[in-house]
C-alpha positions as CSV (number, residue, x, y, z in Angstrom):
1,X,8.9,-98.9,-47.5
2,X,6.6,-100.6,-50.2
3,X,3.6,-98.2,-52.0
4,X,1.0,-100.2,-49.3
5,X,3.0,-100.0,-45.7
6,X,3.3,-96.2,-46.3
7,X,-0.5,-95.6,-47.5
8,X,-1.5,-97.5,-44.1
9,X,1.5,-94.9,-42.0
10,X,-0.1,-91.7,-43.7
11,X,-3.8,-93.2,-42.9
12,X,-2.8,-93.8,-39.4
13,X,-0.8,-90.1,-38.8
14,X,-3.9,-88.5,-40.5
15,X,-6.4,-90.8,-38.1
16,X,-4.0,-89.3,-35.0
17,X,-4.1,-85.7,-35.9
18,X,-7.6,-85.6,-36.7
19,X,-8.5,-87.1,-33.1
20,X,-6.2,-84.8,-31.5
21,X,-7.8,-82.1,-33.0
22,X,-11.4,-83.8,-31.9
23,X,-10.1,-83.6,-28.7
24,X,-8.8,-80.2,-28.5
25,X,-11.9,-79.2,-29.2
26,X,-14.2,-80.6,-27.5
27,X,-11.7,-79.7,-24.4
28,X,-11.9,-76.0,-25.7
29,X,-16.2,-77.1,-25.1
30,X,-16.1,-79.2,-22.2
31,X,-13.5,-77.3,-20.1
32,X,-16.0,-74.7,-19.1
33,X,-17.9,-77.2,-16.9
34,X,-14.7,-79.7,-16.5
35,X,-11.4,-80.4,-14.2
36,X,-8.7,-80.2,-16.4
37,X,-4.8,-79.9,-16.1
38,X,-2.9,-77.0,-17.5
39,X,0.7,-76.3,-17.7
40,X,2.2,-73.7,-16.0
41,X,5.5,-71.6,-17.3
42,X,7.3,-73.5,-14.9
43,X,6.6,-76.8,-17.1
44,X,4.1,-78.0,-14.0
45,X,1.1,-78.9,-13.8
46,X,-1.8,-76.9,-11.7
47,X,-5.8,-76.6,-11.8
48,X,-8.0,-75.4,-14.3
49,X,-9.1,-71.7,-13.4
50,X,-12.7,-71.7,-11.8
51,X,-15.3,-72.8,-14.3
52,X,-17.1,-69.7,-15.7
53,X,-20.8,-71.4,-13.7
54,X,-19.1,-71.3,-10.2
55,X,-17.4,-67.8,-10.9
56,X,-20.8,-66.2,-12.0
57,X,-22.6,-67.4,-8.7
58,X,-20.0,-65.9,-6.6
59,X,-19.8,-62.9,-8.2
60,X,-23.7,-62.9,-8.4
61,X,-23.7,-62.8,-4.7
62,X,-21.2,-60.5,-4.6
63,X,-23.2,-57.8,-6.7
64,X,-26.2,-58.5,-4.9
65,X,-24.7,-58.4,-1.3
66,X,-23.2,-55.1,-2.1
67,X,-26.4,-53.9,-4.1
68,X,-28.1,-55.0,-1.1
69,X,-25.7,-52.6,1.0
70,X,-25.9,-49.4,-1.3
71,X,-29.7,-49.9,-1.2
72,X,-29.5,-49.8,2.2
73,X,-27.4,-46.7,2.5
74,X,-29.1,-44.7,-0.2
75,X,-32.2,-45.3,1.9
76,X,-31.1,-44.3,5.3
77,X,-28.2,-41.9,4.6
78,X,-30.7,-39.1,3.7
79,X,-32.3,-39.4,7.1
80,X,-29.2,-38.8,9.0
81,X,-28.0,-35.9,10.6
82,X,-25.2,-34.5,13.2
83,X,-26.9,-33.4,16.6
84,X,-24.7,-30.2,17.5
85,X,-25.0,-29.7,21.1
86,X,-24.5,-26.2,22.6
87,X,-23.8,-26.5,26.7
88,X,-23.9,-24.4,29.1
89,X,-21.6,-21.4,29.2
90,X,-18.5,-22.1,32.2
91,X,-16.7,-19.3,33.4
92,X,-13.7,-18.5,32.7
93,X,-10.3,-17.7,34.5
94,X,-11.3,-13.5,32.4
95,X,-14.4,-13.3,33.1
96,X,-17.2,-13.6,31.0
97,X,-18.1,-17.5,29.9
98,X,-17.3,-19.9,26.7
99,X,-19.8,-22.1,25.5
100,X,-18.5,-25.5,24.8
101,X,-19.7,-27.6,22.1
102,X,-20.4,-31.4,21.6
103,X,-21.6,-33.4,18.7
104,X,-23.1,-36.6,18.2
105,X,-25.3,-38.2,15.8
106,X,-29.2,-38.6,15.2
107,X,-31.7,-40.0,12.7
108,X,-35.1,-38.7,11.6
109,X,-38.0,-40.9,12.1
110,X,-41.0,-39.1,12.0
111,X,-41.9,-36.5,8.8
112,X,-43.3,-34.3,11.2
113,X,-39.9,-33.5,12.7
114,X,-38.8,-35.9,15.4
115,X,-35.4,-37.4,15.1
116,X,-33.7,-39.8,17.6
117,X,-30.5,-39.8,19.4
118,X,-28.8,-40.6,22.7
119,X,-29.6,-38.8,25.8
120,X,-25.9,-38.6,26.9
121,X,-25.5,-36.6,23.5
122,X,-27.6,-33.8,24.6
123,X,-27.4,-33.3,28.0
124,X,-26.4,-30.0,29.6
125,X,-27.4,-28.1,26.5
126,X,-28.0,-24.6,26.1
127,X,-28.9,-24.9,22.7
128,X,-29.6,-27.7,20.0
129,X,-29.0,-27.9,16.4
130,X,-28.9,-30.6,13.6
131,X,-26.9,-31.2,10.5
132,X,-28.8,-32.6,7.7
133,X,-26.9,-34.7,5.1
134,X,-27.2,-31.7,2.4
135,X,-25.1,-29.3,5.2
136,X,-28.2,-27.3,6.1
137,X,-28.3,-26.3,9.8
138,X,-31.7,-26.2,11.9
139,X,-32.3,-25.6,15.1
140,X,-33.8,-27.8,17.5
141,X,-35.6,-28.2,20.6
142,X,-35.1,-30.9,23.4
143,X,-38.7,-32.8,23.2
144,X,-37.9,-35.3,25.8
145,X,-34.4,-37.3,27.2
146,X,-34.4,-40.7,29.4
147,X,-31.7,-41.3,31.1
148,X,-31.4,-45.0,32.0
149,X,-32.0,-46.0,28.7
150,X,-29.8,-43.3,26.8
151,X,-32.4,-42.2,24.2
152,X,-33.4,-38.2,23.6
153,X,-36.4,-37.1,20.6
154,X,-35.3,-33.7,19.2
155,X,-37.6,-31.8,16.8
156,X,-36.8,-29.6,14.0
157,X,-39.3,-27.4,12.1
158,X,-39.7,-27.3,8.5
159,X,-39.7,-30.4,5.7
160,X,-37.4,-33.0,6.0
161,X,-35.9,-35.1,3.0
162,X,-37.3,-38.2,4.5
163,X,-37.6,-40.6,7.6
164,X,-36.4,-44.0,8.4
165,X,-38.7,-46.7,9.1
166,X,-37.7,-48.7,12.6
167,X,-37.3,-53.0,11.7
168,X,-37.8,-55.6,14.3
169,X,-34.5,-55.7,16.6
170,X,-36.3,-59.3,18.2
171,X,-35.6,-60.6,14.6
172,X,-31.9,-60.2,14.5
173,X,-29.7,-62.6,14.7
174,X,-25.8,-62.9,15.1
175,X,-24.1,-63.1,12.1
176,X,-26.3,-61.0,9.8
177,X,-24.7,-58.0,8.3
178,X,-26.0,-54.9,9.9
179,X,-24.9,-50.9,8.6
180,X,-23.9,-48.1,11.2
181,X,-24.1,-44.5,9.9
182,X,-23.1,-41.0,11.9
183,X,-20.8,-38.6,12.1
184,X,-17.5,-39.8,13.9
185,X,-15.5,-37.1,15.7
186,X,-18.0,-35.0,14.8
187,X,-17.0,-34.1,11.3
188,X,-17.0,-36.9,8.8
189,X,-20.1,-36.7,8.5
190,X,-22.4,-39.8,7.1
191,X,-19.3,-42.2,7.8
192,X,-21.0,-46.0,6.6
193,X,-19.2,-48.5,8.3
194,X,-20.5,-52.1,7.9
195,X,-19.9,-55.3,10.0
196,X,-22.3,-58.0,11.5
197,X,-24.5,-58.4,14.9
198,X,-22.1,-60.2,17.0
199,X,-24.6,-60.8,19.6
200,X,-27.8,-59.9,21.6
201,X,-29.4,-59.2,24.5
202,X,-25.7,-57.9,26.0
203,X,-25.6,-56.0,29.0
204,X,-23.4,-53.5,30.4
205,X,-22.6,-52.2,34.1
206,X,-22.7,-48.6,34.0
207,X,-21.0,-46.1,36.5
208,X,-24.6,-44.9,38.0
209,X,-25.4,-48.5,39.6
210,X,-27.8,-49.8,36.7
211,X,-27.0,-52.1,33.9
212,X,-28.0,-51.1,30.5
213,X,-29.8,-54.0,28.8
214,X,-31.3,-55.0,25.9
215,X,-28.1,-54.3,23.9
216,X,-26.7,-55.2,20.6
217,X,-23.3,-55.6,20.0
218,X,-21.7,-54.9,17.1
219,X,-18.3,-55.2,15.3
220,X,-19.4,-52.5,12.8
221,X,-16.7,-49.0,13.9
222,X,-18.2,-47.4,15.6
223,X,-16.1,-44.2,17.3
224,X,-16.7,-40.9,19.2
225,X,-19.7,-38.6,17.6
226,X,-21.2,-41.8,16.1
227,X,-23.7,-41.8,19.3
228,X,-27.3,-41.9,18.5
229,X,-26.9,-42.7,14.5
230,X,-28.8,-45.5,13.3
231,X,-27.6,-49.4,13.5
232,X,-29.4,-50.4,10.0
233,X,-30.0,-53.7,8.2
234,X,-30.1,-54.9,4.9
235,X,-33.8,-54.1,4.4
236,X,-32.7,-50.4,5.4
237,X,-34.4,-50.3,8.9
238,X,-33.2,-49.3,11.6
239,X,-32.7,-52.1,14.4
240,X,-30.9,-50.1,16.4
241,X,-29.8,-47.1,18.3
242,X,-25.9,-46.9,18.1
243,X,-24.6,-45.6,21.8
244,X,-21.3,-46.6,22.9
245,X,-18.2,-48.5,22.7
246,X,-15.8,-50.4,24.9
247,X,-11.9,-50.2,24.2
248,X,-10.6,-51.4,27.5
249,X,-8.4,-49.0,30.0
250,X,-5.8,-49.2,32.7
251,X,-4.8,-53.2,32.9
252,X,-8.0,-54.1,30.7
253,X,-6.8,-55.5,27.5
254,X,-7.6,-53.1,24.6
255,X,-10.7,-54.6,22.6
256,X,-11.1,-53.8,18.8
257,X,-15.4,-54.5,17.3
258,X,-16.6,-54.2,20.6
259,X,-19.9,-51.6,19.7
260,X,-23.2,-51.3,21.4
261,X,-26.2,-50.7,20.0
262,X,-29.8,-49.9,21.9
263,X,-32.4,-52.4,20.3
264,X,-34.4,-50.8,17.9
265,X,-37.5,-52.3,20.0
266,X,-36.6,-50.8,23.0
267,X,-35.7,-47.3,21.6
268,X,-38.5,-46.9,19.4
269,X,-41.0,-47.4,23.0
270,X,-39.1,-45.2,24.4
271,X,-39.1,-42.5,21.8
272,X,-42.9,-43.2,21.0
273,X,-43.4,-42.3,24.9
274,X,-41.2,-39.5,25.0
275,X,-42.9,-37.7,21.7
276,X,-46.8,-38.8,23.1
277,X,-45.7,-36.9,26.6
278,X,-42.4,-36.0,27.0
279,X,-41.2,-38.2,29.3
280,X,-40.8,-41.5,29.7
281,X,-43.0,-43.0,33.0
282,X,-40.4,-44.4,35.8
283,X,-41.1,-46.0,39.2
284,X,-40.6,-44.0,42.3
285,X,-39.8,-45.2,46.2
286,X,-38.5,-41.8,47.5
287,X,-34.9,-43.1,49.1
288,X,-31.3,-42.0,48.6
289,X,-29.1,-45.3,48.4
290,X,-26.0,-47.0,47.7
291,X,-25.8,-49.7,46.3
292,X,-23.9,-52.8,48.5
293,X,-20.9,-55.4,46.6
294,X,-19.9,-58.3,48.1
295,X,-16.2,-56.2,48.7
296,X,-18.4,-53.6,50.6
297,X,-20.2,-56.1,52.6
298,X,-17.1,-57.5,53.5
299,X,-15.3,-54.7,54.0
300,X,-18.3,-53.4,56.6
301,X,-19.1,-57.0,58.2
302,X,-22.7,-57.1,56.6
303,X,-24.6,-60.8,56.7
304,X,-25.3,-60.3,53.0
305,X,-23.8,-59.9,49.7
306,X,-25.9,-57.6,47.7
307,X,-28.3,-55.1,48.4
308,X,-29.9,-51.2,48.0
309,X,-28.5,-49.9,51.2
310,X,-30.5,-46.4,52.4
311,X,-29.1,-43.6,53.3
312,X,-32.4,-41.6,53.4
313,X,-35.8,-41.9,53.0
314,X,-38.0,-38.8,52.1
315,X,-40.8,-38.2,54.2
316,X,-44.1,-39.0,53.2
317,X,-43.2,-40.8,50.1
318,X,-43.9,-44.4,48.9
319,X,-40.6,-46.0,50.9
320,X,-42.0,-44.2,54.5
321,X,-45.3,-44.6,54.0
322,X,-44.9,-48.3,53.4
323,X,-42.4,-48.4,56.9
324,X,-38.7,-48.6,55.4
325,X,-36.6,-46.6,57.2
326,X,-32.8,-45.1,56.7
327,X,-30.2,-47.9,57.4
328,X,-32.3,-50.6,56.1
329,X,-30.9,-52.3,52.7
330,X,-33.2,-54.3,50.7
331,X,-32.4,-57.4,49.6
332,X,-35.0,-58.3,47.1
333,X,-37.6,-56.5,45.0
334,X,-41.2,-58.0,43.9
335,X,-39.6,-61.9,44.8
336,X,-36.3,-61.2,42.7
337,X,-33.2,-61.1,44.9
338,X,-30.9,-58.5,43.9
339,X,-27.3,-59.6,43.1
340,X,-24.7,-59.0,40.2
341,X,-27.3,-59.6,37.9
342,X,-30.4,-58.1,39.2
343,X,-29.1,-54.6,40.0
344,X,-31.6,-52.9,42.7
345,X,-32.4,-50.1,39.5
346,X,-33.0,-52.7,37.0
347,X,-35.5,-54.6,39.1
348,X,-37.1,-51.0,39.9
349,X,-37.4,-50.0,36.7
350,X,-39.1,-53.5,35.8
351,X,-42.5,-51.9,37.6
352,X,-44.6,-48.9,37.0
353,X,-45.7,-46.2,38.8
354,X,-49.0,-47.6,41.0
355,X,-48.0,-50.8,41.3
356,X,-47.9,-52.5,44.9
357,X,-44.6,-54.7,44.9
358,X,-43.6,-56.6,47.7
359,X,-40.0,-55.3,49.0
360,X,-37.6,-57.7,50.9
361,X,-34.9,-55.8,53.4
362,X,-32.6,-56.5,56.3
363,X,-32.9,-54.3,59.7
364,X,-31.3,-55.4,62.8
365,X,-29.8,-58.3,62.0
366,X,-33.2,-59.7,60.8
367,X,-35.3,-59.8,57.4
368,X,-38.4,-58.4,56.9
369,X,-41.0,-57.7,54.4
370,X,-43.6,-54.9,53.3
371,X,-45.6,-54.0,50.2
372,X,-44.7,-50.6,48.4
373,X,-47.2,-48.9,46.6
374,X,-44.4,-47.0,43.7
375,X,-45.2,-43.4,42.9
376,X,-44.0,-41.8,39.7
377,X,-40.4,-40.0,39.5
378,X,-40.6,-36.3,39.6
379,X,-39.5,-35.3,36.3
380,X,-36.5,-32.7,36.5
């Protein structure tokens, strides 16, 4: 090769490896914000790793998500406590009596002492007591407890570490993460178990011929003793009243995430009456009843398909005096027919005490009408 062809060959080899090494770098730049090829051990080619931009806004969501959650947790957790329920002493097969125990859970929400829980949680107690989140042990006393909406106010004397502030339940909405906290079998205490609203406004038959309503269901666990702990979101309010769970039995398919909270709305009315008097205000007519399924009517050859059959009418109160008798069965309440989803309770419960409501029943093969003016229920 002559002196000139191989100055022009180095020129051109020098020319080559200084653009490759152009390249290389600016790919060692650029490949932060590019697509690029790589080769893998395997001699094949696979995608560039996630650019550094897109990994740090996923993993900034991810620290504030779970930032958002510890926030939430350090906030409520202190607030927290295990509602130890005393009952009743029972006889024994030696004499004397044992006094069986039951736990549940509660949260404070009032500095002065008032804490919240479920009213299945503390009925037939002897005794109460609560758990704070340090371990310390104070007694309790039963302020008020409403049955057909599951929510009891203890108090507790002395200072408390601190007290959760309720959020707007009407706000929620399904898919937004939501925090429950208790004491699950009664022993792990502060369990945090997180999951989202699934839905709300739920409702759910209950054995004692009312529907609970106003629910919010949940797939955060919630188990046994987890009762009457708070249902918390992100903000660290509580939205909730945790109160039950539904796993399926007999020839039900087992369910998995199926949780109910009370809406916060709805509990904190309920608690706000029971502290101001002790009880919550419930409509009164003065009848024994049973409540009538299309199956019953059936099965007893009634003309209708739902309805508050009565067994017996107490003298002198607001279902005599306004000329319902035993053996009638009303049909409607205040213009609402009853059926599968207007329960004869719920539409009760609907009204106040003093209100005149127009009441719809069948006698004698006939309908009729008359106007009830509802007294108050006796509080037990």
């Amino acid at each position: 090769m002559d002196p000139i062809a191989r100055l022009r060959s180095g020129f051109l080899a020098a020319l080559l490896l200084a653009t490759a090494a152009v390249i290389g770098f600016g790919g060692a730049v650029l490949g932060a914000g590019a697509t690029y090829l790589a080769l893998r051990p395997d001699g094949k080619a696979s995608a560039a790793p996630p650019s550094p931009e897109s990994t740090g806004t996923a993993q900034s969501m991810n620290v504030e998500i779970e930032t958002a959650l510890t926030d939430a947790v350090d906030r409520i957790a202190p607030t927290v406590v295990t509602v130890v329920n005393h009952m009743q002493g029972q006889p024994t097969l030696f004499g004397g009596s044992s006094q069986p125990t039951a736990s549940g859970s509660g949260v404070i929400i009032d500095a002065r002492g008032y804490v919240v829980t479920n009213n299945h949680v503390v009925q037939g107690s002897a005794s109460l007591e609560v758990v704070l989140a340090s371990g310390e042990r104070r007694a309790a006393e039963l302020v008020g407890s409403d049955l057909f909406s599951d929510i009891a106010v203890l108090r507790v004397e002395g200072s408390l570490p601190a007290a959760a502030p309720w959020g707007n339940s009407d706000m929620l909405r399904p898919g937004e993460t939501v925090i429950a906290i208790g004491s699950p079998l009664g022993e792990f205490t502060n369990t945090v178990t997180v999951g989202v609203v699934s839905a709300t406004g739920r409702s759910i038959e209950t054995s004692s011929g009312y529907r609970m309503e106003d629910l919010i269901q949940t797939d955060a666990a919630i188990n046994r003793g987890n009762s009457g702990g708070p249902l918390v979101n992100l903000a660290g309010q509580v939205v909730g009243i945790n109160t039950l769970v539904v796993r399926g039995s007999g020839s039900s398919d087992v369910a998995e995430g199926l949780g109910f909270a009370i809406a916060g709305n709805s509990a904190r009315a309920i608690a706000d009456q029971l502290i101001r008097q002790g009880y919550v205000a419930r409509p009164y007519l003065g009848i024994t009843w049973a409540w009538i399924s299309p199956a019953a009517a059936t099965l007893n050859r009634l003309p209708l398909k739902y309805g508050a059959y009565l067994r017996e009418v107490v003298s002198g109160g607001p279902a005599a005096e306004a000329g319902l008798e035993p053996g009638d069965t009303i049909t409607a309440l205040g213009g609402v027919e009853l059926d599968r989803d207007h329960p004869f309770i719920n539409e009760l419960l609907k009204h106040s005490p003093g209100e005149t409501v127009e009441v719809t029943f069948w006698r004698d093969g006939e309908t009729r009408q008359t106007e009830v003016i509802l007294g108050e229920r006796p509080q037990s």
